[in-house]
C-alpha positions as CSV (number, residue, x, y, z in Angstrom):
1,X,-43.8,63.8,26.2
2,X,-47.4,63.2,27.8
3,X,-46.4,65.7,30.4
4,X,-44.8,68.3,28.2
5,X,-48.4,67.9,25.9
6,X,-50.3,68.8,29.2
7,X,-48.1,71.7,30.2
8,X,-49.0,73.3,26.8
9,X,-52.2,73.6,27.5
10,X,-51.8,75.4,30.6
11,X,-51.1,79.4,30.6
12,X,-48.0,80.8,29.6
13,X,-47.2,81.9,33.1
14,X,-47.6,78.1,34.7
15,X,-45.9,76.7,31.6
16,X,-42.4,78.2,32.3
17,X,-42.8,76.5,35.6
18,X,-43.4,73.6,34.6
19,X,-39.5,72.0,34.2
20,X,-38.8,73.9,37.6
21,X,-42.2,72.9,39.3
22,X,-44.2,70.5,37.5
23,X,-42.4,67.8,35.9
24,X,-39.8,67.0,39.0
25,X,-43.0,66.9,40.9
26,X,-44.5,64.1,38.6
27,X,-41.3,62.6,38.6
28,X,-41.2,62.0,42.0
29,X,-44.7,61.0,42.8
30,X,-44.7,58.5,39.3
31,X,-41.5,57.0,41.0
32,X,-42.7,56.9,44.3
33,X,-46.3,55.1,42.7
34,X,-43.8,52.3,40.5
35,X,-41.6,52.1,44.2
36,X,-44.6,51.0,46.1
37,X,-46.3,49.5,43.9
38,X,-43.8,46.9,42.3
39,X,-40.2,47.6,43.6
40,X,-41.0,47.2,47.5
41,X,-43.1,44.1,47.0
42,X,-40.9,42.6,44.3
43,X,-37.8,43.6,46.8
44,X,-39.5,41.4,49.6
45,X,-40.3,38.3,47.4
46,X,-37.0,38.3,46.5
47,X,-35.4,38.8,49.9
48,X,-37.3,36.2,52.0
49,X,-36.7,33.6,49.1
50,X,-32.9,34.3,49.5
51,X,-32.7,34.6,53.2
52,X,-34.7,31.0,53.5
53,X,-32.1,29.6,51.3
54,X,-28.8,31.5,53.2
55,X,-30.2,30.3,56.8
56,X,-30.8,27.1,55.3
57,X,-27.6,26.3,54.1
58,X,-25.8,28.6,56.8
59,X,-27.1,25.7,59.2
60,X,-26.6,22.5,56.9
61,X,-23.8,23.6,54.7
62,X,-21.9,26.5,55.4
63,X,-19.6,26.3,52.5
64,X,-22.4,26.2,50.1
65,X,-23.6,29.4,51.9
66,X,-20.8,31.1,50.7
67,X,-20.9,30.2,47.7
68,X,-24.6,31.5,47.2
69,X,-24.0,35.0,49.5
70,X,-21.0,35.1,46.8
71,X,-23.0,34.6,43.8
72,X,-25.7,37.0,44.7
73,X,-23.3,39.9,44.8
74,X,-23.1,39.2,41.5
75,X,-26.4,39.0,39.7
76,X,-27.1,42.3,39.7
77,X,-24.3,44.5,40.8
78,X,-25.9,46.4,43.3
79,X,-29.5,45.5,43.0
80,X,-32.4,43.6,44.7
81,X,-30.3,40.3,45.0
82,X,-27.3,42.5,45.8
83,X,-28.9,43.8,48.4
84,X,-30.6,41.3,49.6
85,X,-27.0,39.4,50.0
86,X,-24.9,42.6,51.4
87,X,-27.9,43.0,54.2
88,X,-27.8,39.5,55.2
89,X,-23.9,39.8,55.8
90,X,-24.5,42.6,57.8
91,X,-27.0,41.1,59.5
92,X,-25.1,38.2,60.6
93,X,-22.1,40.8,62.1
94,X,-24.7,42.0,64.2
95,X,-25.3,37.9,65.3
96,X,-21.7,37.7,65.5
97,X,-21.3,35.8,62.4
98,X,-18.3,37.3,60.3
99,X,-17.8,34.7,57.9
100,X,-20.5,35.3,55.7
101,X,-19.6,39.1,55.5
102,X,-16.2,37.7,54.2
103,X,-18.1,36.1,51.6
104,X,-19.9,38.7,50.9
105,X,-17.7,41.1,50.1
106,X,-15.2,38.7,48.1
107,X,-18.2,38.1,45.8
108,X,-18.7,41.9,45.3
109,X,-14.9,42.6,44.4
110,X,-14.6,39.8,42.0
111,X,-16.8,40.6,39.2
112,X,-15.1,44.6,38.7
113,X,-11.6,42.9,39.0
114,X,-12.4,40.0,36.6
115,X,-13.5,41.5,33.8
116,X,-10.3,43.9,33.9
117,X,-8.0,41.1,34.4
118,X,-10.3,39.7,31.4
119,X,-9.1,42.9,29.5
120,X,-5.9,42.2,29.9
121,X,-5.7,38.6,29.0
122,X,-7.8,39.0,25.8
123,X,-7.1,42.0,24.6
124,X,-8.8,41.3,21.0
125,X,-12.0,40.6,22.7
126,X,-12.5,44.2,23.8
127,X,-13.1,47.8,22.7
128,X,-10.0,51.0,22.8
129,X,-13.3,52.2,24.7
130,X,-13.7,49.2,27.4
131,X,-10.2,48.7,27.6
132,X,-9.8,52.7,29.3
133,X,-12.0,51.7,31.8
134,X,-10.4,48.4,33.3
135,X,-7.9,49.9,35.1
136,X,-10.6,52.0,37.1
137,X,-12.9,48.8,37.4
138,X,-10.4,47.1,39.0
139,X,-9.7,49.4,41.8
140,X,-13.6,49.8,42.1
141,X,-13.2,45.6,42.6
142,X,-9.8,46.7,44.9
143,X,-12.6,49.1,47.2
144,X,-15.4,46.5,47.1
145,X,-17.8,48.8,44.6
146,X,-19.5,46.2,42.4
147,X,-20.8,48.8,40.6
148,X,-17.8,49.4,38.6
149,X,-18.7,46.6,36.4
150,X,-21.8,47.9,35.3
151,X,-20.8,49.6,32.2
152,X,-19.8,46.3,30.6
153,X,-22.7,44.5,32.3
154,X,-24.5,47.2,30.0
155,X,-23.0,46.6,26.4
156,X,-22.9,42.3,27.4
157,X,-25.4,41.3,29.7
158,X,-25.2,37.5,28.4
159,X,-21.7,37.1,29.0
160,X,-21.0,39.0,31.7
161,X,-23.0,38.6,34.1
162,X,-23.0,34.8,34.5
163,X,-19.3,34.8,34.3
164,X,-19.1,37.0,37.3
165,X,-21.5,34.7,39.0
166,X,-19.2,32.0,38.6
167,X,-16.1,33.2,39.6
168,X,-18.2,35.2,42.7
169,X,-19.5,32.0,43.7
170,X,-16.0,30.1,44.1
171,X,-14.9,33.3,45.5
172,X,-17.2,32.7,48.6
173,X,-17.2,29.0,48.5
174,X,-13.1,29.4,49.1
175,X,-13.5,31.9,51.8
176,X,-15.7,29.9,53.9
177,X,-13.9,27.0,53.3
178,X,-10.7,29.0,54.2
179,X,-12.2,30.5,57.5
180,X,-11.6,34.2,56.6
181,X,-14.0,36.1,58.8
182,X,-14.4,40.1,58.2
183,X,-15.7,41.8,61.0
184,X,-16.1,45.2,59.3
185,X,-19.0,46.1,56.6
186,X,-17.2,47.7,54.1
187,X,-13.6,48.9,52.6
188,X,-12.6,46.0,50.3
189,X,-8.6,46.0,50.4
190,X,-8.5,48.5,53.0
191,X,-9.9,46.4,55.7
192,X,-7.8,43.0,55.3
193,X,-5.9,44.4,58.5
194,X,-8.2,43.3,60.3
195,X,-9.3,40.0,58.6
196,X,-8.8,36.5,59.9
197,X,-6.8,34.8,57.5
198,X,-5.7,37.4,55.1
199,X,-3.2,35.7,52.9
200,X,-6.2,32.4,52.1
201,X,-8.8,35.4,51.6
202,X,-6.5,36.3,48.9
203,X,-6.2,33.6,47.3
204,X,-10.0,33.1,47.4
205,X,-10.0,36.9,45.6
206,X,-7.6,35.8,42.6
207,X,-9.0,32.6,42.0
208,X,-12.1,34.1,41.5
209,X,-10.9,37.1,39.2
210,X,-9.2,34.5,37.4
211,X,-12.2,32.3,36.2
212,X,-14.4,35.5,35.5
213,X,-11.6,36.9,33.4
214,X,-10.8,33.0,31.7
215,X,-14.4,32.8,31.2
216,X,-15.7,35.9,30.2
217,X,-12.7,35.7,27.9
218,X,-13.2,32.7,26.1
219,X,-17.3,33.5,25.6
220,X,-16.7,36.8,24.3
221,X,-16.3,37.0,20.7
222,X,-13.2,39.3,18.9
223,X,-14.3,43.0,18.4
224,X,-15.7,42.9,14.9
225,X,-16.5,39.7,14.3
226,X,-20.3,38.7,14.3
């Protein structure tokens, strides 16, 4: 609006620029300027909190360190703490650690999976709208893309998120305490191949789904009631 009000005072010629020219310009710089100055620094806070906490109990408590990699996948679904958690797995391939990649990605294919497994057990707790997209959210879950549960994270942030978190975090804690190991970054289902211990990691998987869906299902409220 502020932009468009500037524009209009400008000559006719510049003003039909302006949505070609002008505006993605100021777009970019303004999200550049908000990148810099709070994403970036806000990013790093977040990351070296995290990272103290993972090498901490990486070294003490290797369990628990699944369970918080785990977790973290699942605050956010692909933002700072996301990231922060997917890096660190990565990270710790390169160290030729492959257990907390295991964890990792366990925790970021729960929370898509859950909630349509959630769908499916409560079906009264859910739109005709939601209910079209489980089956898509939970082969996004299938092909390790949190994301896929973002549209619900949207329209229940409450419930939703904090239920993921739990079933994420048990998700991880079980795969460490399993032994999976994944040596490859990515690929979700596709990569169990070449997984140590495929059949436990599994397990870890539906156990997981299972208490996001239980609980996610027994917080949220029937459609149309208040």
């Amino acid at each position: 609006n502020e932009m468009r009000q500037f524009t209009g005072r400008l000559p006719r010629v510049v003003r039909k620029a302006a949505p070609i020219i002008i505006f993605p310009v100021f777009n970019l710089l303004l999200m550049q300027l908000i990148s810099v100055a709070v994403i970036t620094p806000l990013s790093n806070a977040v990351g070296s909190v995290f990272k103290t906490l993972l090498d901490f109990f990486v070294q003490s408590s290797p369990v628990s360190a699944g369970a918080l990699s785990g977790m973290m996948m699942a605050v956010d679904m692909g933002g700072i703490v996301n990231k922060v958690a997917y890096n660190y797995g990565v990270n710790g391939l390169l160290a030729g650690r492959t257990d907390i990649m295991a964890c990792v990605m366990i925790g970021g294919m729960v929370p898509p999976m859950g909630i349509a497994l959630s769908m499916l057990l409560f079906r009264d707790k859910y739109a005709k709208e939601e209910q079209d997209l489980g089956l898509g959210a939970f082969f996004m879950g299938l092909s390790f893309i949190t994301e896929g549960a973002l549209p619900f994270v949207f329209t229940d942030f409450v419930r939703v998120i904090p239920s993921c978190m739990l079933g994420s975090a048990l998700a991880g804690l079980l795969s460490m305490l399993f032994g999976c190991t994944l040596p490859a970054p990515h690929g979700g289902v596709f990569v169990f191949p070449v997984m140590g211990h495929p059949v436990r990691y599994l397990i870890a998987l539906f156990a997981g789904t299972l208490v996001t869906a239980v609980t996610l299902g027994r917080w949220k409220k029937p459609v149309g009631s208040a």
